[in-house]
N, C-alpha and C positions, 0 to 999 in steps of 0.2 A: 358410526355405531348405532344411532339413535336410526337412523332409516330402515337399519337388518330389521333391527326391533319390530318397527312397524310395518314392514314386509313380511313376518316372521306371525302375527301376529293374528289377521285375517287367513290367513292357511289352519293355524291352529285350530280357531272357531268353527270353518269349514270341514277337517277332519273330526271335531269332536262333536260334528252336528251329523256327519253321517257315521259314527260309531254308537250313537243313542240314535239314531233310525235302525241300524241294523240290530240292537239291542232290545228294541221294544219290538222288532219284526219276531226275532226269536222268544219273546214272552209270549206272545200271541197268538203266533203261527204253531200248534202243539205238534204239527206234521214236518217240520222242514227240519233239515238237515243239518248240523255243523258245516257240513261240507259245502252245502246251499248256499248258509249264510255267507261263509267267506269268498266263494262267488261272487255273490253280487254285494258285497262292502269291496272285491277288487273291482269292477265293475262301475261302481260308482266312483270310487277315487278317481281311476283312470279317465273317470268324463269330467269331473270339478277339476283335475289338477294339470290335466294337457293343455296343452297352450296351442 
C-alpha cells in the first residue's frame, strides 16, 4: 500500500504542475481560447504521462 502511495504521488505533482502552467497561460494570454487552453493541458498530459 505504502508503494501505490508513492507512485501516486510524483504523478500528482506532475499534474498539478501542468494545471498551474495552463492556469497562469490563460491569465496572461488575454487572446486565447478556453478551447485552446484545454488543447494543449491535453497535449501536455499526453507527453508527461506516456510511457
Amino acid at each position: 500500500m505504502d508503494k501505490q502511495n508513492s507512485e501516486i504521488q510524483p504523478n500528482q505533482d506532475k499534474f498539478f504542475d501542468l494545471l498551474k502552467k495552463t492556469y497562469e497561460k490563460g491569465n496572461f494570454d488575454k487572446e486565447i481560447t478556453v478551447e485552446r487552453l484545454l488543447e494543449d493541458l491535453k497535449i501536455d498530459i499526453r507527453k508527461v504521462f506516456t510511457i
